[in-house]
N, C-alpha and C positions, 0 to 999 in steps of 0.2 A: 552186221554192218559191212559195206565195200572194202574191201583191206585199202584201195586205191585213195578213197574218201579220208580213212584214220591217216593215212600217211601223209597225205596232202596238210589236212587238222594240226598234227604233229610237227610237222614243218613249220607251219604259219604261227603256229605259239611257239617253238624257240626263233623266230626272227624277229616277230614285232612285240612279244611278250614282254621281253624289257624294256621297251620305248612307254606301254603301258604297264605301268606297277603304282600301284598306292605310296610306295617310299618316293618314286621320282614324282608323282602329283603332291604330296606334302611339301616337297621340299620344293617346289617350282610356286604354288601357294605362299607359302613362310617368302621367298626371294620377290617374289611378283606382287604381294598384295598387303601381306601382313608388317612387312618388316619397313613399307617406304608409307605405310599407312601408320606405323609408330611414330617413325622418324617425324614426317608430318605433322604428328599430334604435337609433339616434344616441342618442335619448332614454333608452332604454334605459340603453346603454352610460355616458352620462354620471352617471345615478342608479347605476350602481354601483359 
């Protein structure tokens, strides 16, 4: 392989590698969809 190519590679996963990670997509999930989609239900169910 290009040594130029791996180093390039290496680079770009420690810069954008933690903006993508499964821990920061659970927890943006659980904030953004899960948690105002309970809320939501609760409210619901109490108004009726």
């Amino acid at each position: 392989m290009p040594h130029g190519w791996v180093r390039v590679m290496k680079e770009s996963i420690q810069t954008v590698g933690p903006v993508f990670c499964s821990d920061r997509m659970l927890k943006d999930y659980v904030a953004q969809l899960y948690l105002p989609g309970k809320l939501a239900r609760k409210e619901a169910t109490v108004a009726a």
